[in-house]
PDB file of N, CA, C and O in Angstrom:
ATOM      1  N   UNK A   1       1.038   2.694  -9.159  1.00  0.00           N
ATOM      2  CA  UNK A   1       0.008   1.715  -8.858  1.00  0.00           C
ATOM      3  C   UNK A   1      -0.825   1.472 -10.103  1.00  0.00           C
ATOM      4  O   UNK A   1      -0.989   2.333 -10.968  1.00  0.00           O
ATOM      5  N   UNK A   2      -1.342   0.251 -10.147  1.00  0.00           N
ATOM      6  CA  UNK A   2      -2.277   0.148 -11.498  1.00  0.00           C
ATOM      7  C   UNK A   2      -3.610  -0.102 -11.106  1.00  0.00           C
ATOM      8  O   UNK A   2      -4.035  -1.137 -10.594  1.00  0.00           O
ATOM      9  N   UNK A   3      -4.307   1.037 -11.415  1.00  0.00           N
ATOM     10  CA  UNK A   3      -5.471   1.056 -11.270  1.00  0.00           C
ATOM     11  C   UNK A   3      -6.558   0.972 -12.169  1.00  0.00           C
ATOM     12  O   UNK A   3      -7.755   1.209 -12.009  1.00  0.00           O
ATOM     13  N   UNK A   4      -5.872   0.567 -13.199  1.00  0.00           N
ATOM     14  CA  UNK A   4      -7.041  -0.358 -14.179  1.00  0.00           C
ATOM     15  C   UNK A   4      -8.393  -1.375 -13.771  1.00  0.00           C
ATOM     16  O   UNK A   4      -9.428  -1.351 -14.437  1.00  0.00           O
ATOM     17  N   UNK A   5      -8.190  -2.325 -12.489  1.00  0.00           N
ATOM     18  CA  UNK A   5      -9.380  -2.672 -11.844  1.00  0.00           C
ATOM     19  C   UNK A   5     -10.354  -1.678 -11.794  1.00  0.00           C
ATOM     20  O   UNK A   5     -11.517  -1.812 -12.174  1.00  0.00           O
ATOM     21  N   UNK A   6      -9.624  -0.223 -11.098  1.00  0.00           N
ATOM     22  CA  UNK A   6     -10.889   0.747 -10.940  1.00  0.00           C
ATOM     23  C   UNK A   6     -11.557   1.128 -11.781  1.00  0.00           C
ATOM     24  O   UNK A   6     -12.777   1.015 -11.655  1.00  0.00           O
ATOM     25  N   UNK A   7     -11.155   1.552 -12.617  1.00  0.00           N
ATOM     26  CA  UNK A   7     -11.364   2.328 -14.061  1.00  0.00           C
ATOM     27  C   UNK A   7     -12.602   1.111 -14.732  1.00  0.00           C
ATOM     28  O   UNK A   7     -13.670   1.559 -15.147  1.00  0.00           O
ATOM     29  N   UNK A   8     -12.346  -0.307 -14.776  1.00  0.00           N
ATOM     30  CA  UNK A   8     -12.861  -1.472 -15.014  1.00  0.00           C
ATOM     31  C   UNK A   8     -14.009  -1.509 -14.273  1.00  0.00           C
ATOM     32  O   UNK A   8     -14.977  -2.038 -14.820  1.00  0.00           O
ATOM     33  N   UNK A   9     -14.138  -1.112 -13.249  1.00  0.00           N
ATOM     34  CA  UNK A   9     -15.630  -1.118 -12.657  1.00  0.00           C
ATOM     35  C   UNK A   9     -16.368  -0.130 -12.374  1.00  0.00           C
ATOM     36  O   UNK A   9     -17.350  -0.205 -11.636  1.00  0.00           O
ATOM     37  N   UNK A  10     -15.933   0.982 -12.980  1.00  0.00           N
ATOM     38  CA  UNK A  10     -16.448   2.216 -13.252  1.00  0.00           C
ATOM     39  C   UNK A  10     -16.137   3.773 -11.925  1.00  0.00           C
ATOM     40  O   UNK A  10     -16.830   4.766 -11.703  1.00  0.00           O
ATOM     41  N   UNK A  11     -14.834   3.321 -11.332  1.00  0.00           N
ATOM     42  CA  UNK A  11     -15.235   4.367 -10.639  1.00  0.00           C
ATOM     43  C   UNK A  11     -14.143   5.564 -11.695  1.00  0.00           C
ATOM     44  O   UNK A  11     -13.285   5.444 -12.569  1.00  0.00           O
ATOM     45  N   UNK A  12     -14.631   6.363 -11.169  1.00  0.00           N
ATOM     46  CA  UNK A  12     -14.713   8.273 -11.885  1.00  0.00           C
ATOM     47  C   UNK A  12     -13.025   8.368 -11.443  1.00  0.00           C
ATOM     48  O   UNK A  12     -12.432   8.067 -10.407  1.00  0.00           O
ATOM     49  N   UNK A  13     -12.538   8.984 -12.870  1.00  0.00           N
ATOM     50  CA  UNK A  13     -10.801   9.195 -12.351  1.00  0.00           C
ATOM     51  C   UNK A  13     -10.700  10.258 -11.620  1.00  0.00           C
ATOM     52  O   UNK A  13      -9.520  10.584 -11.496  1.00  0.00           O
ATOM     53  N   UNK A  14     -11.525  11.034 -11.009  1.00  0.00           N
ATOM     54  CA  UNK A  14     -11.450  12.178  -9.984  1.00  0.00           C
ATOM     55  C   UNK A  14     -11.228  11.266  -8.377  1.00  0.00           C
ATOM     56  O   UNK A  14     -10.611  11.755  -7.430  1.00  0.00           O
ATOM     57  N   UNK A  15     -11.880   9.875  -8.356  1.00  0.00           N
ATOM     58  CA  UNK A  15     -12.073   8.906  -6.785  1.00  0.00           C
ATOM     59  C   UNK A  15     -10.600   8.566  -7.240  1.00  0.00           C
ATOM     60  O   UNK A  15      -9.801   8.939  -6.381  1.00  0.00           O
ATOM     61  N   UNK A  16      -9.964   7.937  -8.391  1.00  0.00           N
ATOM     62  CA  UNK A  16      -9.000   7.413  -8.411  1.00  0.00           C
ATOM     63  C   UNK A  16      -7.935   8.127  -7.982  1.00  0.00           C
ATOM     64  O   UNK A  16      -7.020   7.532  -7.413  1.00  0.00           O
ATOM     65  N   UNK A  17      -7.876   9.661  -8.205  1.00  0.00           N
ATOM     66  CA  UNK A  17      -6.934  10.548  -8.461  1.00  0.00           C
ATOM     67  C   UNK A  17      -6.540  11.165  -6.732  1.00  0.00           C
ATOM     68  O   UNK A  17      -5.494  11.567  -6.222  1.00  0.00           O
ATOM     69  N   UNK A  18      -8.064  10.972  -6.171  1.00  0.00           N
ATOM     70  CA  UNK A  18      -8.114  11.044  -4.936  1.00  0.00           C
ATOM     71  C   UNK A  18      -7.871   9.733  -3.926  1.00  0.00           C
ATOM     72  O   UNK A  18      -8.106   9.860  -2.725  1.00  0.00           O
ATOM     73  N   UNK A  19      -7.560   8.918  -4.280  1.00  0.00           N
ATOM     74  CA  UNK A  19      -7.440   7.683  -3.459  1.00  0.00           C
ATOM     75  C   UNK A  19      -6.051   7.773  -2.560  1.00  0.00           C
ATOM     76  O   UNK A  19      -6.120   7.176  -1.486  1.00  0.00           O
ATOM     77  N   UNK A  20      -4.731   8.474  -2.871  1.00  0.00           N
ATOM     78  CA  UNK A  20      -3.407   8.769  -2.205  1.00  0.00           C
ATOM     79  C   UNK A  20      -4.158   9.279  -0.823  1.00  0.00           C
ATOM     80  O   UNK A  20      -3.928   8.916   0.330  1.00  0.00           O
ATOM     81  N   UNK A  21      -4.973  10.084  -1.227  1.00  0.00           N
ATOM     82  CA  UNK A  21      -5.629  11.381   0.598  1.00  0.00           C
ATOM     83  C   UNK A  21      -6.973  10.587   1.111  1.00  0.00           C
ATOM     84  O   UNK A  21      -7.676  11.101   1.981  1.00  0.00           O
ATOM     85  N   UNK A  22      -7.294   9.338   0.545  1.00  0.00           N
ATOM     86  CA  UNK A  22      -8.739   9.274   1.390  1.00  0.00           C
ATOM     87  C   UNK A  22      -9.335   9.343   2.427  1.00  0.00           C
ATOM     88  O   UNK A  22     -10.547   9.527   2.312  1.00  0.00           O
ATOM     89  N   UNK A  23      -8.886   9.254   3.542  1.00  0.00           N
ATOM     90  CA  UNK A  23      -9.118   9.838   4.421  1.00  0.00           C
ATOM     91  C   UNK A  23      -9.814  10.968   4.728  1.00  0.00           C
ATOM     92  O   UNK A  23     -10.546  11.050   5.714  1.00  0.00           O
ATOM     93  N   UNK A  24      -9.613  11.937   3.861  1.00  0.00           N
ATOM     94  CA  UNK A  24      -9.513  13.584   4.168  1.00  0.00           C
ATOM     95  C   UNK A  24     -10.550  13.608   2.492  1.00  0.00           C
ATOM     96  O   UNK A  24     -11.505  14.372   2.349  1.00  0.00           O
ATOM     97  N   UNK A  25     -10.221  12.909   1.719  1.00  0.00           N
ATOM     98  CA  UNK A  25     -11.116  13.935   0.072  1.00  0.00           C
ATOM     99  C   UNK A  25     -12.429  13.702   0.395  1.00  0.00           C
ATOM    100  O   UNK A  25     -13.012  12.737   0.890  1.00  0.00           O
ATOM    101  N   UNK A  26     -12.796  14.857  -0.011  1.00  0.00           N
ATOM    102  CA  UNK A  26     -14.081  15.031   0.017  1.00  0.00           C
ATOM    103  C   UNK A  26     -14.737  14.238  -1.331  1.00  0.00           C
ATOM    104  O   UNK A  26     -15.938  14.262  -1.598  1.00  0.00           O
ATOM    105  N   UNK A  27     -13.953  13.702  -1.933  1.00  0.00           N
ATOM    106  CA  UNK A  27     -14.750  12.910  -3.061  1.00  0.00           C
ATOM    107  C   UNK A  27     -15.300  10.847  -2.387  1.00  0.00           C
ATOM    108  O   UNK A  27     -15.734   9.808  -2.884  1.00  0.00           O
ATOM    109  N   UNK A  28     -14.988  11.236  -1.399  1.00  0.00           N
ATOM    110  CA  UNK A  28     -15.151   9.691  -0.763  1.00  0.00           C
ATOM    111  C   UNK A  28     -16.230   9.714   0.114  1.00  0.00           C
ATOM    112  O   UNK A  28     -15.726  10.103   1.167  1.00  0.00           O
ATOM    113  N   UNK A  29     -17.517   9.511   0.321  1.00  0.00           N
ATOM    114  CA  UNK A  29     -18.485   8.883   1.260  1.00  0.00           C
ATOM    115  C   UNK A  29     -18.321   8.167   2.681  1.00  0.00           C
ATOM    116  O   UNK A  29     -17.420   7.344   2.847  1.00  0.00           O
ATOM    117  N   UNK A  30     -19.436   8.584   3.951  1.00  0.00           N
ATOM    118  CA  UNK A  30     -18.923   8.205   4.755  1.00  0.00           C
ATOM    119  C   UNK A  30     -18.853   6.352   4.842  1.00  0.00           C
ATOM    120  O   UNK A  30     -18.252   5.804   5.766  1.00  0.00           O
ATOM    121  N   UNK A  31     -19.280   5.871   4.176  1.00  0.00           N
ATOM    122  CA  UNK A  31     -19.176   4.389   3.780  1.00  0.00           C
ATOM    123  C   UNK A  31     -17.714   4.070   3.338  1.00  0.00           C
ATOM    124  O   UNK A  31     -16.817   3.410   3.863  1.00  0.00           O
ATOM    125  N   UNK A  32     -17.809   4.817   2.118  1.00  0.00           N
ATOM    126  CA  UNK A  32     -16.146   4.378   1.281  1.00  0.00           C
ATOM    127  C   UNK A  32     -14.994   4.633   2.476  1.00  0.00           C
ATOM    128  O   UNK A  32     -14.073   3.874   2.777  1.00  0.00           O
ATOM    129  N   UNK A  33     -15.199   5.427   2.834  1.00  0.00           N
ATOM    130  CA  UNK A  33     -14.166   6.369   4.127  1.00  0.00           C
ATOM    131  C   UNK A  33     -14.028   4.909   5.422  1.00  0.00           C
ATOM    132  O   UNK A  33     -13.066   4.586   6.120  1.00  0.00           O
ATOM    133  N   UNK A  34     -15.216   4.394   5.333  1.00  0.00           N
ATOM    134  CA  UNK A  34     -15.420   3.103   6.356  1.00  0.00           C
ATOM    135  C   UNK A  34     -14.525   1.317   5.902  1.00  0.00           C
ATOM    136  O   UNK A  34     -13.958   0.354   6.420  1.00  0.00           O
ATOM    137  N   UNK A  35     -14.996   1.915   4.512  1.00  0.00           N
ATOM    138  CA  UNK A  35     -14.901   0.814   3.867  1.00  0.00           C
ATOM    139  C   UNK A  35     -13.038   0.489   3.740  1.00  0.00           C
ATOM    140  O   UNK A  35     -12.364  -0.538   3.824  1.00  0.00           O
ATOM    141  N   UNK A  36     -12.748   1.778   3.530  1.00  0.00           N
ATOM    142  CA  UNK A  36     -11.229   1.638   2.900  1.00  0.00           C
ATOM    143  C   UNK A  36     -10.409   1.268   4.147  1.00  0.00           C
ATOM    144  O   UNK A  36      -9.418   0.538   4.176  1.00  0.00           O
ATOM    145  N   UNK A  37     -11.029   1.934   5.218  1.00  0.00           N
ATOM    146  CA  UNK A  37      -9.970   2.302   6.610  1.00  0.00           C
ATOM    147  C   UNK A  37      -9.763   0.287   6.830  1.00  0.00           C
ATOM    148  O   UNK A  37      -8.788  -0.398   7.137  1.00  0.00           O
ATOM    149  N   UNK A  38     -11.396  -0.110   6.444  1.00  0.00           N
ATOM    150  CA  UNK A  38     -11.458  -1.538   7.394  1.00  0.00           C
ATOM    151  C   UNK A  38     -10.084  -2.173   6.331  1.00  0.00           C
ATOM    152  O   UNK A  38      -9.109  -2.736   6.828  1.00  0.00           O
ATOM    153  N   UNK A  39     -10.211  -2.002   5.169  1.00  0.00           N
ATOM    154  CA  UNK A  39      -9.693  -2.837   4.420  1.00  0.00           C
ATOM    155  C   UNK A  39      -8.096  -2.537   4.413  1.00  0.00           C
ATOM    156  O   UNK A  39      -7.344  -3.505   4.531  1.00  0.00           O
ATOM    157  N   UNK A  40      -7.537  -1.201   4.276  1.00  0.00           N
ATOM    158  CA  UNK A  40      -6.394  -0.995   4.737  1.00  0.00           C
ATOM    159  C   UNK A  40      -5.718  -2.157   5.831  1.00  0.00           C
ATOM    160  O   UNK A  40      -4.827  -2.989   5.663  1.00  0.00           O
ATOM    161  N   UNK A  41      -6.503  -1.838   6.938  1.00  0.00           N
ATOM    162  CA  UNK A  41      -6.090  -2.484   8.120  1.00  0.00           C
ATOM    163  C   UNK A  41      -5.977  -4.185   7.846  1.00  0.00           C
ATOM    164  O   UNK A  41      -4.935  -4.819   8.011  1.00  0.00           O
ATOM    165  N   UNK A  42      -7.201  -4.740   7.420  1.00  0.00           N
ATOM    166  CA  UNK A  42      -7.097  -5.940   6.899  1.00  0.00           C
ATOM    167  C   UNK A  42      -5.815  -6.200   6.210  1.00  0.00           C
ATOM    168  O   UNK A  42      -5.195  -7.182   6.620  1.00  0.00           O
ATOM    169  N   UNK A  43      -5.248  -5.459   5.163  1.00  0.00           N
ATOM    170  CA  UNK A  43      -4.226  -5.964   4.161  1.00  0.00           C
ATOM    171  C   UNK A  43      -3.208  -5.552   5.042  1.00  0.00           C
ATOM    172  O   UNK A  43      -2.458  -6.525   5.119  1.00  0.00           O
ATOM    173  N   UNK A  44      -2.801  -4.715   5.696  1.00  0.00           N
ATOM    174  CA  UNK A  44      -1.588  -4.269   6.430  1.00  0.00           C
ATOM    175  C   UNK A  44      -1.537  -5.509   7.690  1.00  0.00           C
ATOM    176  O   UNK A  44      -0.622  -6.324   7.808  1.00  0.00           O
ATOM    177  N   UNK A  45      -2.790  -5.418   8.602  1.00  0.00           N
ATOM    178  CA  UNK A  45      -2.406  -6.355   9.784  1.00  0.00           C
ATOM    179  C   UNK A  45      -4.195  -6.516  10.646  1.00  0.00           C
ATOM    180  O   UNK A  45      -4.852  -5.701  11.293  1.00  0.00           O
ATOM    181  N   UNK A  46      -4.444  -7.870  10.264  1.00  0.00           N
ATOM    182  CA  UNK A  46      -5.693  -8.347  10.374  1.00  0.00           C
ATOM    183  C   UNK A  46      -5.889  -7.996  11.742  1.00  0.00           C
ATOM    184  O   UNK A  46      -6.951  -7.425  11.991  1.00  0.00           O
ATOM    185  N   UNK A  47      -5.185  -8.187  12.582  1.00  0.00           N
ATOM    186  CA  UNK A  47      -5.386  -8.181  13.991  1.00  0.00           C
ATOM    187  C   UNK A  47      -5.334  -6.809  14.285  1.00  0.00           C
ATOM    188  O   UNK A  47      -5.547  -6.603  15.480  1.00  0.00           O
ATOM    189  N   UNK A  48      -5.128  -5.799  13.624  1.00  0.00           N
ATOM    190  CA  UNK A  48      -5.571  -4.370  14.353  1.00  0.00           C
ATOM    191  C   UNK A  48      -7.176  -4.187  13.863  1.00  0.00           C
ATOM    192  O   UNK A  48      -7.363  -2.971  13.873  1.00  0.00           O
ATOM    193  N   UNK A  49      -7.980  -4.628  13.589  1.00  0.00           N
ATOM    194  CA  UNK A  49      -9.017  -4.395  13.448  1.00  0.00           C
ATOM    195  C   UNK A  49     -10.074  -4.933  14.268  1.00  0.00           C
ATOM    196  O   UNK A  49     -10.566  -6.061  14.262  1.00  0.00           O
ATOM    197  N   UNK A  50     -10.426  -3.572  15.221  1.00  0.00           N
ATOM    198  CA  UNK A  50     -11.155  -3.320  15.967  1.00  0.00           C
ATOM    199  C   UNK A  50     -12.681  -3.433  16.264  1.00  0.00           C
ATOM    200  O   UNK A  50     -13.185  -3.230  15.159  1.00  0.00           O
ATOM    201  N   UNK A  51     -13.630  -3.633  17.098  1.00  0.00           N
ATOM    202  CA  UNK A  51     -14.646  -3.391  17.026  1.00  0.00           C
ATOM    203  C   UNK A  51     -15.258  -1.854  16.668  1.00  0.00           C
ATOM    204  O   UNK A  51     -16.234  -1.797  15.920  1.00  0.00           O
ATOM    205  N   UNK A  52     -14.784  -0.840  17.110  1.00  0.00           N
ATOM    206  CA  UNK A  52     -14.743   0.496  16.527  1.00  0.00           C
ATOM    207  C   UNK A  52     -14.440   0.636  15.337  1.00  0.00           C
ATOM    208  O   UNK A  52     -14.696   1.818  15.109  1.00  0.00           O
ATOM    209  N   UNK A  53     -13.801  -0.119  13.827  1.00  0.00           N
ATOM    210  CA  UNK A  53     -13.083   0.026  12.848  1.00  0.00           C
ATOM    211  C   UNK A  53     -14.687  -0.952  12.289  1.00  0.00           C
ATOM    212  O   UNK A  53     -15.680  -0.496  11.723  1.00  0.00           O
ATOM    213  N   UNK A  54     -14.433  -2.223  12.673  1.00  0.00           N
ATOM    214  CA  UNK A  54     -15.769  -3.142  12.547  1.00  0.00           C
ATOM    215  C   UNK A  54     -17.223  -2.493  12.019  1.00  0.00           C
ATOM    216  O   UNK A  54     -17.862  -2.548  10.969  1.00  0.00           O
ATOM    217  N   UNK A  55     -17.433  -1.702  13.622  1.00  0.00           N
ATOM    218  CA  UNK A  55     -18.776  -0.584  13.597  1.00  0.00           C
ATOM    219  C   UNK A  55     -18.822   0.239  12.628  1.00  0.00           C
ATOM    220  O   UNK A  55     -19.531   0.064  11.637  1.00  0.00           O
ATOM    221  N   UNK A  56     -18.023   1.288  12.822  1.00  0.00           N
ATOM    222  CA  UNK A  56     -18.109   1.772  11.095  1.00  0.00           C
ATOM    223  C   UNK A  56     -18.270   1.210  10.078  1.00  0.00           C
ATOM    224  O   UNK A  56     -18.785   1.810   9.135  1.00  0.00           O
ATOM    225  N   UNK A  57     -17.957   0.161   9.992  1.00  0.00           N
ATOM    226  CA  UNK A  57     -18.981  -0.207   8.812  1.00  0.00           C
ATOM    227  C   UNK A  57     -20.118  -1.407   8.398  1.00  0.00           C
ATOM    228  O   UNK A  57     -20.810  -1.771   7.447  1.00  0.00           O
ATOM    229  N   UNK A  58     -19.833  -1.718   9.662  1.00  0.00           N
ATOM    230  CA  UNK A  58     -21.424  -2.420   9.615  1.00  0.00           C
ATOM    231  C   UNK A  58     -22.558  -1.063  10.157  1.00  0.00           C
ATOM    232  O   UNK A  58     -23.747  -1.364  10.048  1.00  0.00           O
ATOM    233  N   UNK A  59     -22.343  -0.030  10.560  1.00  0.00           N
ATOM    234  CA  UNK A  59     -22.747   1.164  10.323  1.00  0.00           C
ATOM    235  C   UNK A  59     -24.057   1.396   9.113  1.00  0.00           C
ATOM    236  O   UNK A  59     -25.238   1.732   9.206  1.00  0.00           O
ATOM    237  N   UNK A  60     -23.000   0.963   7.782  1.00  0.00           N
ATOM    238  CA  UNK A  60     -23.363   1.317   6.558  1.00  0.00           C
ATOM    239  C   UNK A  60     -23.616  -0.122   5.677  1.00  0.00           C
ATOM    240  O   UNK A  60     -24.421  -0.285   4.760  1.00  0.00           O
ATOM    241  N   UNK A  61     -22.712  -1.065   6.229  1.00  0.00           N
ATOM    242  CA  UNK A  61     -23.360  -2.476   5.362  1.00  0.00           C
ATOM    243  C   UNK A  61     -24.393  -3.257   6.430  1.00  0.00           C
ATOM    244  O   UNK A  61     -24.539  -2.819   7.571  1.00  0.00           O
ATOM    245  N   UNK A  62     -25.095  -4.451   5.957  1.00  0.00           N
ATOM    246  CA  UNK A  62     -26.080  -5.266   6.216  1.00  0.00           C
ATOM    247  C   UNK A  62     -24.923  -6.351   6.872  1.00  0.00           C
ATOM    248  O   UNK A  62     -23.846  -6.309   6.278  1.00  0.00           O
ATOM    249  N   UNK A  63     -24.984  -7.121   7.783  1.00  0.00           N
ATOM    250  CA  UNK A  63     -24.509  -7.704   8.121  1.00  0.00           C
ATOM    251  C   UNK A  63     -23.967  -9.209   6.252  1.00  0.00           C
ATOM    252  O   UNK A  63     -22.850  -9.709   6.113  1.00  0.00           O
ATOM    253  N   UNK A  64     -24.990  -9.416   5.433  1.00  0.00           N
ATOM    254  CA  UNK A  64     -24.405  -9.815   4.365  1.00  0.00           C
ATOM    255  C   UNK A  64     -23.732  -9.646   3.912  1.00  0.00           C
ATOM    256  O   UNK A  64     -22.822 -10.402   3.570  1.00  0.00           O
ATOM    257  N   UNK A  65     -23.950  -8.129   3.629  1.00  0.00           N
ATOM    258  CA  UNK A  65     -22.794  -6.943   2.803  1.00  0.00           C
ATOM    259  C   UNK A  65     -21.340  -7.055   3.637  1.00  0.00           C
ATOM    260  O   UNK A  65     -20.539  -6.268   3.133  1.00  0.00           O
ATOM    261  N   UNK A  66     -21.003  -7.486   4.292  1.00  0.00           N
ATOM    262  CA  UNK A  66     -19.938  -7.290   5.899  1.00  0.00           C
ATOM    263  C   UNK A  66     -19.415  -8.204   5.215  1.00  0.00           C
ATOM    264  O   UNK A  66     -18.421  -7.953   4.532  1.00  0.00           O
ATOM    265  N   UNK A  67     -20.194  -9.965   5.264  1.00  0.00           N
ATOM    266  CA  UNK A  67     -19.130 -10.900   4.898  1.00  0.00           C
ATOM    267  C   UNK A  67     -19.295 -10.607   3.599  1.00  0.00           C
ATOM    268  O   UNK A  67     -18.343  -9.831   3.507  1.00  0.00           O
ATOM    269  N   UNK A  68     -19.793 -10.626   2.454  1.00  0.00           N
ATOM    270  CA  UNK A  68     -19.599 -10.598   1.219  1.00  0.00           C
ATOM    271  C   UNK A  68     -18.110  -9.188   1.032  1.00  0.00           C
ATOM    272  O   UNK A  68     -17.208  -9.409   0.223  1.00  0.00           O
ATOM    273  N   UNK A  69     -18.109  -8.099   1.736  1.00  0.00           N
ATOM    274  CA  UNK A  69     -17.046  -7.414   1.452  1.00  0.00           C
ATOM    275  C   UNK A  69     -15.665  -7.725   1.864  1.00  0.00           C
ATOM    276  O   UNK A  69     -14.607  -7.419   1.312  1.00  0.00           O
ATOM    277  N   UNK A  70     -15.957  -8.614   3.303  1.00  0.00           N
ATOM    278  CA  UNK A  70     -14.488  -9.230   3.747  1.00  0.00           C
ATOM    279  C   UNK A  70     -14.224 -10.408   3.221  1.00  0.00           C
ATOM    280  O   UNK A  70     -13.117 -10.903   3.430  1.00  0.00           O
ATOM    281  N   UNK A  71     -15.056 -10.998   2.542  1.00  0.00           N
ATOM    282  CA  UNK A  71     -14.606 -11.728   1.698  1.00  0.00           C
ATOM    283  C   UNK A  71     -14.066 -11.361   0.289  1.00  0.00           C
ATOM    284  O   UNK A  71     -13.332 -12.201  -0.231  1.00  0.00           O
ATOM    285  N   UNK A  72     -14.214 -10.715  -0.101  1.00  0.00           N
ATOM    286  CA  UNK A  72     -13.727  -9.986  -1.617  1.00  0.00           C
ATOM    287  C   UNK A  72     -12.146  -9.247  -0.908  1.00  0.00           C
ATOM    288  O   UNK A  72     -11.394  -8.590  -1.629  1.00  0.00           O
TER     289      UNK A  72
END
């Protein structure tokens, strides 16, 4: 995988190195942990994403932050 984007916006090659297990590393936040699951699902299959998947992370974003992230 090329993860030069990451590296480009500064995250730490310890998050990168951990990104295969996120779920489970303890180097990920309960946000990022929110953030990744929604977005996974998004890129795999829009329609499994749940109001429970949703909640988690409007949890942690502002309803702005919500569309500004599903939009990116």
């Amino acid at each position: 995988m090329d993860y030069e984007p990451a590296r480009r916006a500064g995250l730490p090659e310890s998050k990168i190195a951990a990104l295969p297990r996120w779920p489970d590393a303890p180097e990920f936040r309960p946000v990022e942990r929110a953030c990744l699951a929604f977005a996974e699902a998004f890129v795999l299959d829009v329609h499994s994403i749940d109001d429970d998947l949703a909640a988690a992370v409007t949890e942690h974003l502002s309803p702005a932050e919500m569309v500004a992230f599903t939009e990116a």
